[in-house]
C-alpha positions in Angstrom: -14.9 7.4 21.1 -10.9 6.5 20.7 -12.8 2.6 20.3 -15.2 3.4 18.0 -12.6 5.5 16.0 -10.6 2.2 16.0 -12.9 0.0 15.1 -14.1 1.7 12.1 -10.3 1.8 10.6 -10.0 -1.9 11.1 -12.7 -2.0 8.9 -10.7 -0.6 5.8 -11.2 -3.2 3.8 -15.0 -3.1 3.9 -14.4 0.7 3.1 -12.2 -0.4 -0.7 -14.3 -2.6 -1.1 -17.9 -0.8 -0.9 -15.8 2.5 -2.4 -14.9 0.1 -5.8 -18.4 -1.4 -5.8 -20.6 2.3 -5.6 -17.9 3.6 -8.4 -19.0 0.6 -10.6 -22.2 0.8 -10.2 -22.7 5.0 -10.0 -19.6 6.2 -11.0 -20.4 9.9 -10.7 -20.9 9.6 -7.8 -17.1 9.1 -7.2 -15.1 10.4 -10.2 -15.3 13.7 -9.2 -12.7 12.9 -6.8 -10.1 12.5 -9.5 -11.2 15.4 -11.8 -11.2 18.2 -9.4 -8.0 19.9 -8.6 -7.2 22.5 -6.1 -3.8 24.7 -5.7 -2.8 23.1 -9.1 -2.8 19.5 -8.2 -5.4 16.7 -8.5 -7.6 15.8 -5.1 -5.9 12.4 -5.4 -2.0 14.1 -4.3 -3.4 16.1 -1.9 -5.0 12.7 -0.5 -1.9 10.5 -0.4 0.4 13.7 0.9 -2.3 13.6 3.7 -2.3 10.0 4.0 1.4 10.0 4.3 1.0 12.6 6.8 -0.5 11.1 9.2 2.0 8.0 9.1 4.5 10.2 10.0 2.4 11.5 13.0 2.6 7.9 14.1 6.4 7.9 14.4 9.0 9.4 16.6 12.7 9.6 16.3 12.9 6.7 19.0 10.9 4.8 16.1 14.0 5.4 13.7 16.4 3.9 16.5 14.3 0.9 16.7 15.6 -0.1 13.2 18.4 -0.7 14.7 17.5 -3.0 17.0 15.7 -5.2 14.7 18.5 -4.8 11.7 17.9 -8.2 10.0 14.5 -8.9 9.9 13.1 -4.7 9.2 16.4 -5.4 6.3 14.7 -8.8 5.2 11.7 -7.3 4.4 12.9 -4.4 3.0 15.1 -6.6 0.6 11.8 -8.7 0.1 9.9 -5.7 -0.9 11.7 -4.6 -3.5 12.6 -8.2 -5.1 9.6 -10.6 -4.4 7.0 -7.8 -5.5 8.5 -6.3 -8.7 10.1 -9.7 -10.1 6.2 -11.2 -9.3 4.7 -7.6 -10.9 6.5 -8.3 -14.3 6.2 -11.9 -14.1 2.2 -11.9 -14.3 2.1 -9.2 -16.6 4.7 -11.3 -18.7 2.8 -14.8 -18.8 -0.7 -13.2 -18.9 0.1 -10.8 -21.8 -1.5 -7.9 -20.4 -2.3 -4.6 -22.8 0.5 -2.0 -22.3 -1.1 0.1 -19.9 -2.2 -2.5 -17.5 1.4 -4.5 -17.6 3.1 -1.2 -16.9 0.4 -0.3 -13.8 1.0 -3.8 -12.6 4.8 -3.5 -12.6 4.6 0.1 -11.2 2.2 -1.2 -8.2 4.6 -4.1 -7.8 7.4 -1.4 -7.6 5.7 0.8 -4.8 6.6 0.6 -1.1 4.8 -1.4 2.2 1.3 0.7 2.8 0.5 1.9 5.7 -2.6 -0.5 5.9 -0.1 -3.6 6.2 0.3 -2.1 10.0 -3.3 -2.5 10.8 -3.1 -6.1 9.1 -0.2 -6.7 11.2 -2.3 -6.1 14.4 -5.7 -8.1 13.3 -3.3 -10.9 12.6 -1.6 -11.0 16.2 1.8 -10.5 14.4 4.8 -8.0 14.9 3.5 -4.5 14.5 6.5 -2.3 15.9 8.6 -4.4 13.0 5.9 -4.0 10.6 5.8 0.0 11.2 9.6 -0.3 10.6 9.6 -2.2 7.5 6.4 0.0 6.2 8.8 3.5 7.4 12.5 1.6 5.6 10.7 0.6 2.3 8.5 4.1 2.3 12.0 5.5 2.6 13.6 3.9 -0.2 10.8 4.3 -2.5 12.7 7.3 -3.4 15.5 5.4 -5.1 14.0 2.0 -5.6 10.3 3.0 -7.5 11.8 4.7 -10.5 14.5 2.8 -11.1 13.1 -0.9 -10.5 9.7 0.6 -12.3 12.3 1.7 -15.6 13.8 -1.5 -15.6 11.2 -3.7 -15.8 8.5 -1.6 -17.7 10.9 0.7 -19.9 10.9 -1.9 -22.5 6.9 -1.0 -23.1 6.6 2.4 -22.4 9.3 5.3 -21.9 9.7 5.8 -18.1 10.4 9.3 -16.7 12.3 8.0 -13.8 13.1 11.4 -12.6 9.5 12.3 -12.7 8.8 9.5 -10.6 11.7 10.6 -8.3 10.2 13.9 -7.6 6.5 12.8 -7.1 7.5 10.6 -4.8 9.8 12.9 -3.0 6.8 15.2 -3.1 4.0 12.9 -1.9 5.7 10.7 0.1 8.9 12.2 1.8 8.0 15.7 2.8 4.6 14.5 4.3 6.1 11.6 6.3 8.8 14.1 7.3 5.8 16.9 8.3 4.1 14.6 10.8 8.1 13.1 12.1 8.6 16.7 12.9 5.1 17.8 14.1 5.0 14.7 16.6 8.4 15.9 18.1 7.4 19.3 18.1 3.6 19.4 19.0 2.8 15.9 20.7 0.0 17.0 22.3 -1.8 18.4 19.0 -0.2 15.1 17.9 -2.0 13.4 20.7 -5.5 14.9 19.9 -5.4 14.3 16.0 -3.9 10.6 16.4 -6.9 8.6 17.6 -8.6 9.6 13.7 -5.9 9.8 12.1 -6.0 5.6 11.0 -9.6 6.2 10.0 -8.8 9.4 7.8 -6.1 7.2 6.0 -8.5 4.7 5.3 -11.2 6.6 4.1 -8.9 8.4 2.0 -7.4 5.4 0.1 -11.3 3.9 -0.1 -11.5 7.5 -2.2 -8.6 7.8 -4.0 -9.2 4.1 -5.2 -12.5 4.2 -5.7 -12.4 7.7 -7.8 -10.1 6.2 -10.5 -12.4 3.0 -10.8 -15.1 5.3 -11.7 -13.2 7.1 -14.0 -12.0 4.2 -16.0 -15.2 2.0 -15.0 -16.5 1.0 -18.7 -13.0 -0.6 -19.1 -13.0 -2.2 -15.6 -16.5 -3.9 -16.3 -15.4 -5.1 -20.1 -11.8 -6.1 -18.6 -12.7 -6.9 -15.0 -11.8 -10.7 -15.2 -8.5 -10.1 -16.6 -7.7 -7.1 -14.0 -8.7 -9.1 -11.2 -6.8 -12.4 -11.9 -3.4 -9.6 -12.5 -3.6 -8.5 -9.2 -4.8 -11.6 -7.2 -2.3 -13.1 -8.7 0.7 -10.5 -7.7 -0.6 -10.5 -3.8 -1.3 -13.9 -3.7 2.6 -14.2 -4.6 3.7 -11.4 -2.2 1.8 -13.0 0.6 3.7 -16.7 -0.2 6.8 -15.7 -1.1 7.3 -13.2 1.7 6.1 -15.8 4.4 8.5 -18.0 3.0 11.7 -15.8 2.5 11.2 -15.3 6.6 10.8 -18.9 7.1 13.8 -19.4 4.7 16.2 -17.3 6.7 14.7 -19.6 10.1 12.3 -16.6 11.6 9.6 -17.6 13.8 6.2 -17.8 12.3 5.4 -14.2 14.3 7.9 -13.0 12.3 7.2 -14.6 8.9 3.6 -13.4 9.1 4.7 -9.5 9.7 7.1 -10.1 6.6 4.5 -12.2 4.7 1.6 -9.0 5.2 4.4 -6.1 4.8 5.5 -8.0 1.4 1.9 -8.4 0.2 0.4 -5.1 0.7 1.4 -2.5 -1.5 0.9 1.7 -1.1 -1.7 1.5 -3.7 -2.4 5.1 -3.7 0.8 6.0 -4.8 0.8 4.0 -7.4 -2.4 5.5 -8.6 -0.8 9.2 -7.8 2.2 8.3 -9.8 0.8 6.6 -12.4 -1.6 9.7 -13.0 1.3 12.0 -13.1 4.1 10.3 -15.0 2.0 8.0 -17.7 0.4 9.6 -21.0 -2.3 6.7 -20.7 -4.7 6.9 -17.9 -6.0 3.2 -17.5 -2.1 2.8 -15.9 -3.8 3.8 -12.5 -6.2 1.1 -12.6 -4.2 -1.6 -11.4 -3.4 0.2 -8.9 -7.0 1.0 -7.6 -8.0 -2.5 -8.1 -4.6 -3.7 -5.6 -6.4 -1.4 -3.0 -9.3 -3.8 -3.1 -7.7 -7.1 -3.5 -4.7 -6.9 -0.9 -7.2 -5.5 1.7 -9.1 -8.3 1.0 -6.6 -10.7 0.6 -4.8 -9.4 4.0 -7.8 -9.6 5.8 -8.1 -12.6 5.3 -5.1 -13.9 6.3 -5.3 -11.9 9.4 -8.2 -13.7 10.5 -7.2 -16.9 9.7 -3.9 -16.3 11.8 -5.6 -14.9 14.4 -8.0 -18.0 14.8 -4.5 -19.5 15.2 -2.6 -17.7 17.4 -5.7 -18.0 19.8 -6.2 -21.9 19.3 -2.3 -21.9 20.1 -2.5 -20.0 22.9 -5.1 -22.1 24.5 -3.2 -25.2 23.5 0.0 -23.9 25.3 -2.1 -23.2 28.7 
């Protein structure tokens, strides 16, 4: 069961990708994800805090210490995380002229942490995963700080930002969750032990929902602006991918290394962006970039995984 359980979250992308597709083509059939509320807040937040939830089920205090051990690189791509992505977010939204809304989602999905997907990536692609955990748990960490403030500098000039706004959303569905399951996996590892094994495919489920919910919402625009959209985002991943490899192969890390830098710079938490840009932004098609990164870096990571697992395997073989 634990198998089949794991098999199906590896499969995440196929999940984004089939969740965008139904809420293009039936989008009823989905948007009532993002227009029903309960206890006051949107499905979506409750979603996310759950998502974030089980991340922190994943991690123990000994995870914290290993941050330590690994001080340059987990640093590296935290550094790289908030630089390559939010300088390549306002840079494509710059040169391609985006409208307002989408510019501003773009640079606010740029300005997000690591998601908790990049972990699974990480693992397809034979790469690092305890550092990619780390980098994911450093940058989740300093979204706090870093989101608002990187996401007023860059976008402030087209819209107002409510940077505090965005600091308390995130505190709320990002910190107290991640803290929740810290505390719930010291205090109750064996409930922890019994959740864990679905935990990865709730997540991924959940983002597939999330994601899919506000493309069906905003779905006439998608389809009239879809080319557009899609070239913005590519075009931001395809960037955090490059630029992330490279910045680890700048500072002389091995290519294991660069790769878990490479997939932890390229893959955003989507479905915060989606949750913030709901909450702090007057204009509703600011979430969309957002759910259209959720399909794109999936896809985009996938692929990359598979191509460096082909390679670790053919260099494997070669070595014996």
């Amino acid at each position: 069961m634990n198998r089949f359980l794991g098999l199906a979250a590896q499969a995440f992308p196929l999940w984004v990708v089939a969740a965008g597709a139904l809420a293009l083509a039936s989008p009823d059939s989905l948007a009532w994800f993002a227009t029903t509320r309960w206890l006051g807040q949107s499905l979506i937040v409750w979603g996310l805090a759950i998502i974030m939830l089980g991340m922190g089920l994943t991690l123990s205090v000994d995870d914290f210490r290993g941050a330590f051990r690994m001080p340059r690189a987990a640093l590296l791509g935290l550094a790289a995380q908030y630089t390559v992505m939010p300088l390549s977010g306002w840079a494509v939204a710059t040169v391609l002229d985006l409208p307002t809304p989408f510019a501003v989602g773009l640079i606010l999905t740029a300005c997000c942490p690591g998601g908790t997907a990049s972990n699974i990536v990480t693992y397809l692609a034979r790469a690092h995963v305890a550092l990619s955990v780390l980098m994911t748990l450093l940058s989740t960490l300093a979204a706090v700080v870093m989101t608002p403030l990187l996401t007023g500098a860059l976008a402030g000039h087209l819209v107002p930002v409510d940077r505090a706004g965005l600091f308390l959303d995130t505190v709320k569905v990002v910190i107290i969750p991640v803290v929740l399951g810290v505390a719930l996996n010291h205090r109750l590892p064996r409930l922890v032990r019994w959740v864990s094994p679905g935990a990865p495919l709730a997540a991924a489920l959940t983002v597939a929902l999330i994601c899919g919910s506000i493309v069906a919402v905003n779905a006439p625009v998608i389809r009239a602006q879809f080319a557009s959209i899609a070239l913005a985002v590519a075009l931001l991943h395809i960037l955090g991918f490059a630029l992330g490899y490279g910045a680890a192969r700048l500072f002389r890390y091995d290519r294991i290394i660069a790769r878990t830098v490479s997939i932890e710079v390229g893959m955003q938490n989507s479905g915060l962006a989606v949750v913030l840009a709901r909450s702090n932004f007057a204009d509703p098609l600011t979430a969309v970039p957002g759910a259209v990164s959720s399909v794109f870096h999936s896809v985009i990571g996938s692929m990359l995984a598979a191509w460096w697992r082909a390679r670790a395997a053919r260099e494997s073989s070669n070595n014996h």
